[in-house]
MOPAC internal coordinates of N, CA, C and O (Angstrom, degrees):
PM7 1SCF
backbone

  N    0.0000 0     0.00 0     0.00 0    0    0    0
  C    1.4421 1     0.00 0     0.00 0    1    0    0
  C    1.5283 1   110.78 1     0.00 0    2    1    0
  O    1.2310 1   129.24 1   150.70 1    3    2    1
  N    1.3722 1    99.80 1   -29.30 1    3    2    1
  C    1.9071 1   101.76 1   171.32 1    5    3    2
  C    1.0033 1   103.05 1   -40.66 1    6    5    3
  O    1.2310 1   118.67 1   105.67 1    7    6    5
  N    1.2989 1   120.14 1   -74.33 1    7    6    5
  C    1.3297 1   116.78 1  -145.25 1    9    7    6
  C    1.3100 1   122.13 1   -76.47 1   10    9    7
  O    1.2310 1   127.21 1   157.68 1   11   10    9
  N    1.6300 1   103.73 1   -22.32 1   11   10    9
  C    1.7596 1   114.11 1   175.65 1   13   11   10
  C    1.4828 1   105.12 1   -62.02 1   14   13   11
  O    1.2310 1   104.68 1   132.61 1   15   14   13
  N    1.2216 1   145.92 1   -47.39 1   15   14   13
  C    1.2712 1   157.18 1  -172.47 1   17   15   14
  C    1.3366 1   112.38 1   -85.25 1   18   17   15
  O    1.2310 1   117.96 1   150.93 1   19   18   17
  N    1.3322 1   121.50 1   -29.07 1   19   18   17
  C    1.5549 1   116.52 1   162.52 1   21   19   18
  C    1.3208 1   115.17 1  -105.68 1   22   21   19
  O    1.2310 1   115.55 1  -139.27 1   23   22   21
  N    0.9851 1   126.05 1    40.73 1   23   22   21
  C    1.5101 1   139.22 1  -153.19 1   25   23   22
  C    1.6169 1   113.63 1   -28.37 1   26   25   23
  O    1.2310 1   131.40 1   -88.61 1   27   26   25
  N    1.5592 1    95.61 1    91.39 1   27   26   25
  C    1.8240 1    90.98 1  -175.98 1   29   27   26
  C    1.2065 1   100.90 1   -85.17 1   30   29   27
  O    1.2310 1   126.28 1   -12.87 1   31   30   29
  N    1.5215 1   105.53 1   167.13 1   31   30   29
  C    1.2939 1   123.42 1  -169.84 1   33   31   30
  C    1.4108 1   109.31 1   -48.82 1   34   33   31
  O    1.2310 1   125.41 1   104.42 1   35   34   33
  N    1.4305 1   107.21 1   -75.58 1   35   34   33
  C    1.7031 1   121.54 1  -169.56 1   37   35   34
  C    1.5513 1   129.39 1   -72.01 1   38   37   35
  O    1.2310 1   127.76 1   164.09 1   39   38   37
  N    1.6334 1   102.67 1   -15.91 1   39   38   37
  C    1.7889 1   113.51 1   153.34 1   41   39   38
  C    1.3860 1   139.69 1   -99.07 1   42   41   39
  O    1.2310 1   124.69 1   163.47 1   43   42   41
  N    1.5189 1   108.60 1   -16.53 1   43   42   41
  C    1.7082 1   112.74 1  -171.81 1   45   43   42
  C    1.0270 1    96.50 1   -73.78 1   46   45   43
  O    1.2310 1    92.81 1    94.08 1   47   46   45
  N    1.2002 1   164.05 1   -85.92 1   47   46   45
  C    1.3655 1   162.12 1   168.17 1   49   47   46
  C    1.8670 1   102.28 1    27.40 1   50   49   47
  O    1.2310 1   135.75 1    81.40 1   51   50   49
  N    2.1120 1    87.13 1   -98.60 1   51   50   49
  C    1.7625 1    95.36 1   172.68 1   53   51   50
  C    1.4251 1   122.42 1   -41.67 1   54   53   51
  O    1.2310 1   120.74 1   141.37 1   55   54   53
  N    1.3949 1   116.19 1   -38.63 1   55   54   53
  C    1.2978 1   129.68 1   179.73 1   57   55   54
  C    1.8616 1   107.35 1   -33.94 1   58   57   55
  O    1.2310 1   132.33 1    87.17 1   59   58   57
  N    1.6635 1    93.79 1   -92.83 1   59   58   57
  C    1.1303 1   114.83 1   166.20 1   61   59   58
  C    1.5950 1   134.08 1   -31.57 1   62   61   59
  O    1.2310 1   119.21 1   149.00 1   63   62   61
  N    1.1981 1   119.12 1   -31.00 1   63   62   61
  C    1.3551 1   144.25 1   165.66 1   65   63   62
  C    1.5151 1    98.74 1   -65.86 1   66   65   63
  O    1.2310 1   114.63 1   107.06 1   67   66   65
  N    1.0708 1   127.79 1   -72.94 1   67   66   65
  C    1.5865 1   141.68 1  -157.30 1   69   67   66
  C    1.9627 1   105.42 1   -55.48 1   70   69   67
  O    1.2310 1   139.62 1   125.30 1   71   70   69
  N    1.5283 1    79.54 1   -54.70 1   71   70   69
  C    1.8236 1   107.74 1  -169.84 1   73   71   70
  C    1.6129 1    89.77 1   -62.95 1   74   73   71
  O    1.2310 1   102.91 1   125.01 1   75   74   73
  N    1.1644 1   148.97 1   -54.99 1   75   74   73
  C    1.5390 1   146.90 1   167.51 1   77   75   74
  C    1.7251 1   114.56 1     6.92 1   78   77   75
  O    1.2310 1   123.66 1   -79.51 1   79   78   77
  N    1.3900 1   110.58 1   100.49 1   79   78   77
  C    1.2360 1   103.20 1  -175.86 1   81   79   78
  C    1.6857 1   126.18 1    47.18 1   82   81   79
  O    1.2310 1   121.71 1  -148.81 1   83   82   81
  N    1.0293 1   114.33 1    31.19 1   83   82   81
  C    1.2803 1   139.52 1   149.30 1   85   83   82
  C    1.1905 1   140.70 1   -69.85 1   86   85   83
  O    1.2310 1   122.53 1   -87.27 1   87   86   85
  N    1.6941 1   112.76 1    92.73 1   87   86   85
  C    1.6874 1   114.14 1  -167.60 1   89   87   86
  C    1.8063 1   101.12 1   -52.08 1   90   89   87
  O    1.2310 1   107.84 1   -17.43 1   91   90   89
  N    1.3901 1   140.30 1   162.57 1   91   90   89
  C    1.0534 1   126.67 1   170.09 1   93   91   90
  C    1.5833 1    99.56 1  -155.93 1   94   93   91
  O    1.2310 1   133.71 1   -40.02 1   95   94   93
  N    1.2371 1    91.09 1   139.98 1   95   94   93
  C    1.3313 1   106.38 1   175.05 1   97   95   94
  C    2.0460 1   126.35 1  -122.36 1   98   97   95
  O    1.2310 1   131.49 1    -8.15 1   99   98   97
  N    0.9736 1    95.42 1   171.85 1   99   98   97
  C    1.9643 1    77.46 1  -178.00 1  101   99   98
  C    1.5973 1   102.81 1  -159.91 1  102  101   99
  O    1.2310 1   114.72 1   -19.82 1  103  102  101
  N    1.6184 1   127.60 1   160.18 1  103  102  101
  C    1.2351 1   104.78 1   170.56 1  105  103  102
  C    1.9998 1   104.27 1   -71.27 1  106  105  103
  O    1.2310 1   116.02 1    15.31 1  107  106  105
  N    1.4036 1   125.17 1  -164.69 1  107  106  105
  C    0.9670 1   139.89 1  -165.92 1  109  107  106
  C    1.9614 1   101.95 1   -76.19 1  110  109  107
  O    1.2310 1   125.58 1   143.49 1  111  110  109
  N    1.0965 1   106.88 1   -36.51 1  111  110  109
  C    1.6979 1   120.44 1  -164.43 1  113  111  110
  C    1.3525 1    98.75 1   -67.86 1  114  113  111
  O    1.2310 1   115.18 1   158.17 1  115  114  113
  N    1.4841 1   126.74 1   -21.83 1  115  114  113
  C    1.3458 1   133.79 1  -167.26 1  117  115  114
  C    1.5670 1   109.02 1   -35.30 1  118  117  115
  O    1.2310 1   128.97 1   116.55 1  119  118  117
  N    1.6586 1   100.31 1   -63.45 1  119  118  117
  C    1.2741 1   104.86 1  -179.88 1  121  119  118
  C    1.3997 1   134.07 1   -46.11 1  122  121  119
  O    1.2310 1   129.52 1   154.72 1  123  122  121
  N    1.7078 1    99.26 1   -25.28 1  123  122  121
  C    1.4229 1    99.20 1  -175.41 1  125  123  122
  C    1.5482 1   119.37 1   -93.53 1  126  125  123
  O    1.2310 1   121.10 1   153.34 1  127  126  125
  N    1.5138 1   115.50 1   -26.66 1  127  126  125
  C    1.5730 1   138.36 1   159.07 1  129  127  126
  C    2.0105 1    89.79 1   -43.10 1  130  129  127
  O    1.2310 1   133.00 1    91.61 1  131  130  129
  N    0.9215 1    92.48 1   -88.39 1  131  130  129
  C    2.0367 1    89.15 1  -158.96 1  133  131  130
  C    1.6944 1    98.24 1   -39.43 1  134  133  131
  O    1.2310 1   116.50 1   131.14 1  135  134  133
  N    1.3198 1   124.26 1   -48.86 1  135  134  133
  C    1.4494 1   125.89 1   174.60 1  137  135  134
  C    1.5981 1   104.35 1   -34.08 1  138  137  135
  O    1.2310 1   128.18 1   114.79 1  139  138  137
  N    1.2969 1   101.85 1   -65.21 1  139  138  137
  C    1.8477 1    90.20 1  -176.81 1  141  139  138
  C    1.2283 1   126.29 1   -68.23 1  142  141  139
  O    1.2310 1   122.48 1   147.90 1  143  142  141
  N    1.5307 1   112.86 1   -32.10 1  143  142  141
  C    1.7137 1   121.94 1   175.94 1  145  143  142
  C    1.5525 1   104.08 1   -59.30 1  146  145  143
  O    1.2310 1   111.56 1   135.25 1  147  146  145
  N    1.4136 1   133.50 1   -44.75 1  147  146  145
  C    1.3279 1   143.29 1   153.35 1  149  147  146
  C    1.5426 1   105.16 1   -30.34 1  150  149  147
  O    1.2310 1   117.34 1    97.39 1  151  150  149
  N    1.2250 1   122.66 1   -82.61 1  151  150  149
  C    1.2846 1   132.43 1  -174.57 1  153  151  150
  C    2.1989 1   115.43 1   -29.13 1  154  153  151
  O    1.2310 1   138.95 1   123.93 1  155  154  153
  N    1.6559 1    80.87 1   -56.07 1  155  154  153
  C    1.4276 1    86.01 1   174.20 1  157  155  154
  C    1.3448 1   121.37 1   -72.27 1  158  157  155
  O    1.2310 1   115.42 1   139.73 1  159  158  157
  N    1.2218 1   126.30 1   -40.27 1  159  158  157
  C    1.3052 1   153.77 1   151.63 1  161  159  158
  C    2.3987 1    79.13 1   -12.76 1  162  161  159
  O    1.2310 1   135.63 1    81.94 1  163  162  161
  N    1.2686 1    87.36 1   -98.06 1  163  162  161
  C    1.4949 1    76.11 1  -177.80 1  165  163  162
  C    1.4113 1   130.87 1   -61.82 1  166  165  163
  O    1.2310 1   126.19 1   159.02 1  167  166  165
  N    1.0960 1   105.70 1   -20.98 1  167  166  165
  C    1.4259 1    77.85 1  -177.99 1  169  167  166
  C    1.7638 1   127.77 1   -63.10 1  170  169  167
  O    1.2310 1   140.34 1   145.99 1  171  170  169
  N    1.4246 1    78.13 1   -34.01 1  171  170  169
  C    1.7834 1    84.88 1   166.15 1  173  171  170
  C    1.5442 1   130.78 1   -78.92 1  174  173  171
  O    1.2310 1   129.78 1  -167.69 1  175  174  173
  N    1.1581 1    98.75 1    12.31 1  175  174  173
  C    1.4087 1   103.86 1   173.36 1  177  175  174
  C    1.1064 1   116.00 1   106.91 1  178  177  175
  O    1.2310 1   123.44 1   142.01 1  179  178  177
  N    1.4222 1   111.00 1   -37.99 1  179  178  177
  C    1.9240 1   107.20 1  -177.16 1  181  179  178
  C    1.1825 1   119.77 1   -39.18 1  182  181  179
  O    1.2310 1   111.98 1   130.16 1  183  182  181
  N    1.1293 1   132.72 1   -49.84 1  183  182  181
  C    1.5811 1   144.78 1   176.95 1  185  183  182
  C    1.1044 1   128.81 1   -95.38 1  186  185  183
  O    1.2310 1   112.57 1    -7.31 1  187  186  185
  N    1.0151 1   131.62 1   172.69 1  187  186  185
  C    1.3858 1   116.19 1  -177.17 1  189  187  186
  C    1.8130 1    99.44 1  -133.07 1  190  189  187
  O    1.2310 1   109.24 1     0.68 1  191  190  189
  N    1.3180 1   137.77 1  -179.32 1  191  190  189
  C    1.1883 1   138.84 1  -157.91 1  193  191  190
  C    1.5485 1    97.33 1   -81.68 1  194  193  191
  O    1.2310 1   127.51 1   117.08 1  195  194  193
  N    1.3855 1   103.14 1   -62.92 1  195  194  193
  C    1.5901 1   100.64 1   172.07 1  197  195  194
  C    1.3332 1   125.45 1    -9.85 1  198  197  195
  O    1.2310 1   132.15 1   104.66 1  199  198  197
  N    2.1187 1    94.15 1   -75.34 1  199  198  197
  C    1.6265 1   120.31 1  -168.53 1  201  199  198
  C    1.6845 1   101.35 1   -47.82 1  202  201  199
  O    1.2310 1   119.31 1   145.27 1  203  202  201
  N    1.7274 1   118.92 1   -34.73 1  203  202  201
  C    1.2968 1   115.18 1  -167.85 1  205  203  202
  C    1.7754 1   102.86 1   -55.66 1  206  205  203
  O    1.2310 1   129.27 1   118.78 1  207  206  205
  N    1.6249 1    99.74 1   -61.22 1  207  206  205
  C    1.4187 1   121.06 1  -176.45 1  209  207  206
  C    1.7075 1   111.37 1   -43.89 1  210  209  207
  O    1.2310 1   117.92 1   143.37 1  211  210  209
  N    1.2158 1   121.57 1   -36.63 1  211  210  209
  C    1.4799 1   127.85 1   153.78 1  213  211  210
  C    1.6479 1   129.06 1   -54.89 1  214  213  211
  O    1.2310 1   127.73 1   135.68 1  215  214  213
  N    1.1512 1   102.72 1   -44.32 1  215  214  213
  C    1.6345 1   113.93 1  -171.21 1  217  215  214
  C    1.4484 1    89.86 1   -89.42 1  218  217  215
  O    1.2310 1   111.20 1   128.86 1  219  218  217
  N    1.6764 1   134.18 1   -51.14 1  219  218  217
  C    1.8958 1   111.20 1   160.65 1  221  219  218
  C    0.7431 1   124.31 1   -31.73 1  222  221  219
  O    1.2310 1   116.24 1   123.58 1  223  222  221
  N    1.3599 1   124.76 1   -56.42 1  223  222  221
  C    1.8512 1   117.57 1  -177.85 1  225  223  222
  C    1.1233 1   126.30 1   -80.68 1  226  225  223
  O    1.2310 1   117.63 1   173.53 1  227  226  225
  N    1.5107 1   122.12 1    -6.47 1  227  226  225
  C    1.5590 1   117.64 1   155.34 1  229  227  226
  C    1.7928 1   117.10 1   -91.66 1  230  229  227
  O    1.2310 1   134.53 1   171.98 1  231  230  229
  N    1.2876 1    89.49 1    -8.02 1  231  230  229
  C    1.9356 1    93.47 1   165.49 1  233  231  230
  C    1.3585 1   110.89 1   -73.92 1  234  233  231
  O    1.2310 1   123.01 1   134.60 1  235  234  233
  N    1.2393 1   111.83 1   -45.40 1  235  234  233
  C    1.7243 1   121.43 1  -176.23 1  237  235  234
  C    1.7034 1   111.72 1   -56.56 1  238  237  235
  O    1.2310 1   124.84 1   152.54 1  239  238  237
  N    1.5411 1   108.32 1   -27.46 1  239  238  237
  C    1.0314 1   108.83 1  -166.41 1  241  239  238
  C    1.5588 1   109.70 1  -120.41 1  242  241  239
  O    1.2310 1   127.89 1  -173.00 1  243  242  241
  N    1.0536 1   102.42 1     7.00 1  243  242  241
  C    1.7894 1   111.01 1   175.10 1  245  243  242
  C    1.4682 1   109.21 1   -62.47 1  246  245  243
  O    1.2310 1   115.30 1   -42.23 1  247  246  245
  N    1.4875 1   126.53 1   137.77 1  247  246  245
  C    1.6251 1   122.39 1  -175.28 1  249  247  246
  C    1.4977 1   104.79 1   -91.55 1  250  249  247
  O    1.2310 1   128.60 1  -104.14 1  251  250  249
  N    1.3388 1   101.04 1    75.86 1  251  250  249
  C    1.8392 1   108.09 1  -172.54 1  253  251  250
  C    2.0238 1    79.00 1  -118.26 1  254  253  251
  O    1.2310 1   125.85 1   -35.65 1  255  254  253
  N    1.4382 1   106.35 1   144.35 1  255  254  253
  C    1.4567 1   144.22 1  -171.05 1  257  255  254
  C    1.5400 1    84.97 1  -105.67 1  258  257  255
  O    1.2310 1   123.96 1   -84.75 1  259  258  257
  N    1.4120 1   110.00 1    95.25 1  259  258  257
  C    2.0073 1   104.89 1   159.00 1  261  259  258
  C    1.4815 1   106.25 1   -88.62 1  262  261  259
  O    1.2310 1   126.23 1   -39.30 1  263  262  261
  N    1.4597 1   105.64 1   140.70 1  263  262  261
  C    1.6617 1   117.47 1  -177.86 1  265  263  262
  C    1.4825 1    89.28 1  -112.95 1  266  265  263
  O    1.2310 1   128.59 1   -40.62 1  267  266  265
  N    1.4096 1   101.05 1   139.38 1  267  266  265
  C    1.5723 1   120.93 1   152.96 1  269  267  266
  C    1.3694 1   110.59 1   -22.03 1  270  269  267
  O    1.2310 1   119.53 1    -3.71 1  271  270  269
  N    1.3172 1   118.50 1   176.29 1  271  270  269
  C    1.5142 1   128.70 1  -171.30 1  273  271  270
  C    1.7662 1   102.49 1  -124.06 1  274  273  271
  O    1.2310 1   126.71 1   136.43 1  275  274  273
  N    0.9834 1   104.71 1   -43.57 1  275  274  273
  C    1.7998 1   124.55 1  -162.48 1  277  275  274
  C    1.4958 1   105.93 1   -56.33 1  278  277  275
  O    1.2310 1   119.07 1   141.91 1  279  278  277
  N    1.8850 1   119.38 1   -38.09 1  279  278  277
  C    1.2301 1   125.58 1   159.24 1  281  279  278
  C    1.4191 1   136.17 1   -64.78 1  282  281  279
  O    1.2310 1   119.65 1   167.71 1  283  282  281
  N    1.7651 1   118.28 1   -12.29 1  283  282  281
  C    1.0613 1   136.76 1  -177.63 1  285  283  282
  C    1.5197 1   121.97 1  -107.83 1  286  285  283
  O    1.2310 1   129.01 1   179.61 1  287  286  285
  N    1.6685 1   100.25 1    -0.39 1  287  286  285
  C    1.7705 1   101.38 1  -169.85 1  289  287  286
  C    1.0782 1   119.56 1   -72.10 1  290  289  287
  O    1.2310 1   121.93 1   130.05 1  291  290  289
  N    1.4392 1   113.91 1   -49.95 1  291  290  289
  C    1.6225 1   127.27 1   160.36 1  293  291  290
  C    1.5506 1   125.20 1   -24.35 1  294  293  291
  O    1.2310 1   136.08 1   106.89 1  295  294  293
  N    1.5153 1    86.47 1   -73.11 1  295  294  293
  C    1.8714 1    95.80 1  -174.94 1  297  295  294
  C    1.6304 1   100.40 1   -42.80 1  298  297  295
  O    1.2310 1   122.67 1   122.53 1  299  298  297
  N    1.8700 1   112.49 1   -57.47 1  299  298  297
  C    0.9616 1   125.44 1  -156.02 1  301  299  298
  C    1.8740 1   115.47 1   -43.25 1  302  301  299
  O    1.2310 1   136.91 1   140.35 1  303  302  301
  N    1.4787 1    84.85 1   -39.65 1  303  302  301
  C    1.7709 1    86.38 1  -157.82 1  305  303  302
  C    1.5830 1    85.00 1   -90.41 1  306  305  303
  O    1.2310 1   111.13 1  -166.10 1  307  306  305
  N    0.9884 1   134.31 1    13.90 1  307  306  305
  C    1.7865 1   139.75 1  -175.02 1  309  307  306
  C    1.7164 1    86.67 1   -84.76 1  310  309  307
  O    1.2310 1   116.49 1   127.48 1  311  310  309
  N    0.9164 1   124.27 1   -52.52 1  311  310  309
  C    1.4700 1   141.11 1  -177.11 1  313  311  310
  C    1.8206 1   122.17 1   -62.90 1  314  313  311
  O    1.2310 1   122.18 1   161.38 1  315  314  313
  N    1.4614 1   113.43 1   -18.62 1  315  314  313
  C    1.2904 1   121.72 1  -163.25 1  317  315  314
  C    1.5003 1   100.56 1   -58.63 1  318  317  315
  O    1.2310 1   114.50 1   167.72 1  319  318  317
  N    1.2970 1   128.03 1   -12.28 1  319  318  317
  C    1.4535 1   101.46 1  -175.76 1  321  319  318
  C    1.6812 1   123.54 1  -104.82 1  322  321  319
  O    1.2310 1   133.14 1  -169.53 1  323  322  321
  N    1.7490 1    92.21 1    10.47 1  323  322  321
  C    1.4741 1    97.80 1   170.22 1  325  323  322
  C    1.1194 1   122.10 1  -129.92 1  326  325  323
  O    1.2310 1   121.13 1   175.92 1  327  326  325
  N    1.5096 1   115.45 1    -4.08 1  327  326  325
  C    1.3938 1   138.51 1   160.16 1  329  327  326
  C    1.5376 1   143.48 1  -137.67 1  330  329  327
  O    1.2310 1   115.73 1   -36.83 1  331  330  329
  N    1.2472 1   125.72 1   143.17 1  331  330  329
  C    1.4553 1   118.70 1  -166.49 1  333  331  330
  C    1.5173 1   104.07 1   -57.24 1  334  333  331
  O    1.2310 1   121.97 1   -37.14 1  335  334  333
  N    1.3503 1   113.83 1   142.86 1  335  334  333
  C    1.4410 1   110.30 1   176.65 1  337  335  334
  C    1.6523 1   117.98 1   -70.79 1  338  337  335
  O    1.2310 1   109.18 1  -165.94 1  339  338  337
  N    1.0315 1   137.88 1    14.06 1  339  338  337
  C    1.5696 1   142.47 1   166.83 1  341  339  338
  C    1.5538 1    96.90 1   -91.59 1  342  341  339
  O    1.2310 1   122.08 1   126.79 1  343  342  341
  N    1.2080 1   113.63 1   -53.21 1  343  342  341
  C    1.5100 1   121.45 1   175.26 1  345  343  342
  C    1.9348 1   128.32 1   -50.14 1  346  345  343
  O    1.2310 1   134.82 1   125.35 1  347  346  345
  N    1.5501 1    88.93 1   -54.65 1  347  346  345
  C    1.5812 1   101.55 1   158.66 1  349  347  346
  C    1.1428 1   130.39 1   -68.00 1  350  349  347
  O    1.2310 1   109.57 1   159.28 1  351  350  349
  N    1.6526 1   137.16 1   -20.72 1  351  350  349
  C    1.3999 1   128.89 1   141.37 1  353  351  350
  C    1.5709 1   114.84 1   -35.11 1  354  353  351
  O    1.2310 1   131.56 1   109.36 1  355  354  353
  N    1.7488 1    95.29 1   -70.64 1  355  354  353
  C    1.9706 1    78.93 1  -176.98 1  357  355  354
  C    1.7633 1   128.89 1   -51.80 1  358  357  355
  O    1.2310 1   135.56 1   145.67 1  359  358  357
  N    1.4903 1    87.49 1   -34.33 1  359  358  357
  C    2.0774 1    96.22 1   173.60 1  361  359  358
  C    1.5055 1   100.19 1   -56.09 1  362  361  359
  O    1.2310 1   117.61 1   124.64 1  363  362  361
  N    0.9536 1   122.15 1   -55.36 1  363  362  361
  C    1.8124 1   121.71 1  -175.52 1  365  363  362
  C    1.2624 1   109.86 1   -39.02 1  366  365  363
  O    1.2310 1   131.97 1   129.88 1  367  366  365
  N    1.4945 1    94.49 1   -50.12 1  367  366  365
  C    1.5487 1    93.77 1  -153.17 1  369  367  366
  C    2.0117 1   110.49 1   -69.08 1  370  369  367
  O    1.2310 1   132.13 1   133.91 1  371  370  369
  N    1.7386 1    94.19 1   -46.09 1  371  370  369
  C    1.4341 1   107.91 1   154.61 1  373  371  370
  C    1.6487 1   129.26 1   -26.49 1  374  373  371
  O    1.2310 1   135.07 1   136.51 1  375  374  373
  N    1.0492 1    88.45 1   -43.49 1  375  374  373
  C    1.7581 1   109.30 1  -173.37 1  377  375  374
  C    1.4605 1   102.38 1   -72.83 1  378  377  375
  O    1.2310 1   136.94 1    96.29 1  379  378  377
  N    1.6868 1    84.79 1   -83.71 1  379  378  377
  C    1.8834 1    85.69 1  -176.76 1  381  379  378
  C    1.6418 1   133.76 1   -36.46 1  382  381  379
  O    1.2310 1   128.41 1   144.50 1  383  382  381
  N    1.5764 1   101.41 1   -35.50 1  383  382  381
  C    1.5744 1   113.39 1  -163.57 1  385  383  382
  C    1.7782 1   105.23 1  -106.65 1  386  385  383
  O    1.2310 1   123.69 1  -163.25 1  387  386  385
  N    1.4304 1   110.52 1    16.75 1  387  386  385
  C    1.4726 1   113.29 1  -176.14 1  389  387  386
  C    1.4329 1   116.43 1    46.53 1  390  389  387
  O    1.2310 1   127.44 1  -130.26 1  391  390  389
  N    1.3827 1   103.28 1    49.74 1  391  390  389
  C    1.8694 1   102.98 1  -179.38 1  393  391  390
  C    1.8658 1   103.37 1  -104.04 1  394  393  391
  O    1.2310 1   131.30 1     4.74 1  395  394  393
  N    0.8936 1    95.80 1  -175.26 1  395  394  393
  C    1.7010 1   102.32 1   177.59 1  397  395  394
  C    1.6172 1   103.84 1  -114.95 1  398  397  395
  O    1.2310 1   123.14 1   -69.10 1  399  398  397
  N    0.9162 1   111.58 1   110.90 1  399  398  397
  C    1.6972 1   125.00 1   177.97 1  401  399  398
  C    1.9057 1    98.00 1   -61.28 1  402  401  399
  O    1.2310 1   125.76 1   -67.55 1  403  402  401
  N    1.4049 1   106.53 1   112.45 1  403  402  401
  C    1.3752 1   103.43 1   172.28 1  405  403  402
  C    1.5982 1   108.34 1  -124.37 1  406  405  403
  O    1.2310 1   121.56 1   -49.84 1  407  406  405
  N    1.7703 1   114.62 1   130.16 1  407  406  405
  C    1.1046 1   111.75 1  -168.49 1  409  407  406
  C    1.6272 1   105.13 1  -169.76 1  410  409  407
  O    1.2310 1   126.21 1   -32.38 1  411  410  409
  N    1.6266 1   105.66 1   147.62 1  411  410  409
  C    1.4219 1   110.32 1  -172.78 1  413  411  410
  C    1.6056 1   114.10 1   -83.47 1  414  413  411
  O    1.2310 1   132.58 1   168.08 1  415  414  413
  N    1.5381 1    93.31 1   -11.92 1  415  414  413
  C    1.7532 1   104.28 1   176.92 1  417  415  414
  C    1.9207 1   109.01 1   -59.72 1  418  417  415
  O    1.2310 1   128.92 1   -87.03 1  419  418  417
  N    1.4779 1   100.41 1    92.97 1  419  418  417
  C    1.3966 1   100.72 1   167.22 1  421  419  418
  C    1.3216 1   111.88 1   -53.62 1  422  421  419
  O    1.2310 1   119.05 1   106.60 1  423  422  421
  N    1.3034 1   119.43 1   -73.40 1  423  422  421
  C    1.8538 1   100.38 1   174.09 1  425  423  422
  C    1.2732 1   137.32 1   -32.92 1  426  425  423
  O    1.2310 1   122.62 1   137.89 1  427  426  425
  N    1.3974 1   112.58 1   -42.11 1  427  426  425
  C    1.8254 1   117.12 1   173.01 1  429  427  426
  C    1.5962 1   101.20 1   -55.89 1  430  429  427
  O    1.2310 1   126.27 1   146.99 1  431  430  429
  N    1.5477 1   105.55 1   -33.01 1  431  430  429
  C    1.4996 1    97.83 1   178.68 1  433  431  430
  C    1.1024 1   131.62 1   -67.42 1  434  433  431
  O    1.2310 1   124.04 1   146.86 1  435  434  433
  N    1.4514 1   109.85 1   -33.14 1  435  434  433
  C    1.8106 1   125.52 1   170.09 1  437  435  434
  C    1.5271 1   112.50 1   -64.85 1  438  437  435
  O    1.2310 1   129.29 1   163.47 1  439  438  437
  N    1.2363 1    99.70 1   -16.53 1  439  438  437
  C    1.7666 1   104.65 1  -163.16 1  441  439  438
  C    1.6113 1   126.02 1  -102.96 1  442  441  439
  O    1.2310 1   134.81 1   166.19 1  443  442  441
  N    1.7966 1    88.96 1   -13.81 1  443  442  441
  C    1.1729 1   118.34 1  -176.56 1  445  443  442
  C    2.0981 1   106.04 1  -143.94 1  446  445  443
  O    1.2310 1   121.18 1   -86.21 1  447  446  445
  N    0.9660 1   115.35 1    93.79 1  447  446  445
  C    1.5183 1   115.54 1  -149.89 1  449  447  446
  C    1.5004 1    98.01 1   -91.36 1  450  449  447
  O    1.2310 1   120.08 1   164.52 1  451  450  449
  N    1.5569 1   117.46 1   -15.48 1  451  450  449
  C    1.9697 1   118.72 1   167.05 1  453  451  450
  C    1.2872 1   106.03 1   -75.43 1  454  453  451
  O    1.2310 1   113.83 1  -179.18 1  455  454  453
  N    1.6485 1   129.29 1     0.82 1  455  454  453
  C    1.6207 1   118.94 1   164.64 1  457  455  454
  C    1.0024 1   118.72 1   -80.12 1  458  457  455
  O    1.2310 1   112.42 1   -15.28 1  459  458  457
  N    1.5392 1   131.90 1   164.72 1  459  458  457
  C    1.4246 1   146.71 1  -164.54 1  461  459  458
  C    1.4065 1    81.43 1  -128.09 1  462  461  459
  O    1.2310 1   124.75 1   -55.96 1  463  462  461
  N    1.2930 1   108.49 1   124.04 1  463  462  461
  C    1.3120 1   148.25 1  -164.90 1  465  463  462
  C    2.2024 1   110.19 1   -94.31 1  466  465  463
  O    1.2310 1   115.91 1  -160.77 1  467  466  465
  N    0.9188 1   125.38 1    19.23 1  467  466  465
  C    1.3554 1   119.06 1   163.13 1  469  467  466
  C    1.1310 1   127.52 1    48.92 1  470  469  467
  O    1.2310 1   101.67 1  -161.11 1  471  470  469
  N    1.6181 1   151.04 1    18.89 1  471  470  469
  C    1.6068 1   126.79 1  -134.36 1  473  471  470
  C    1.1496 1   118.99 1   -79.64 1  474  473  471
  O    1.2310 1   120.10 1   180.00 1  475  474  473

């Protein structure tokens, strides 16, 4: 979703293509993960304050389904030894709810090999 909303150069494209009529779902933290990737996003310059203020209001309004957290803690930390636990919420949730984990994180992909990998 980073990148769809901050539209980087070398992913919004596939991004956007992929995401196309795409039910989507996320755990609840979602919002706050892209919030910080945003954040850094500027601070280093990539973005600018504006672009942030742009990519908020298409986050706010993105048709992403946030699930509770409290149902996903378990599985999640069941997972800690092959994945970061921010990461293993979304695998859980994937898992539990028969969704397709879609993501540009090549590693989550190595780490989790039922994700669809983004290129």
């Amino acid at each position: 979703m980073v990148d769809l909303v901050a539209r980087t150069d070398d992913r919004f494209a596939p991004v956007r293509a992929r995401l196309a009529g795409t039910v989507m779902h996320a755990p609840a933290h979602f919002d706050a993960e892209v919030l910080s990737a945003l954040g850094r996003m500027q601070r280093a310059g990539v973005l600018t304050v504006a672009q942030v203020d742009v990519a908020l209001d298409e986050l706010r309004q993105a048709p992403v389904t946030r699930h509770g957290l409290p149902s996903l803690l378990a599985g999640a930390w069941a997972r800690r030894e092959t994945l970061g636990l921010a990461d293993a919420l979304y695998v859980e949730l994937a898992d539990t709810a028969g969704l397709v984990l879609l993501t540009t994180d090549h590693r989550l992909g190595r780490a989790w090999p039922s994700a669809e990998v983004i290129a």
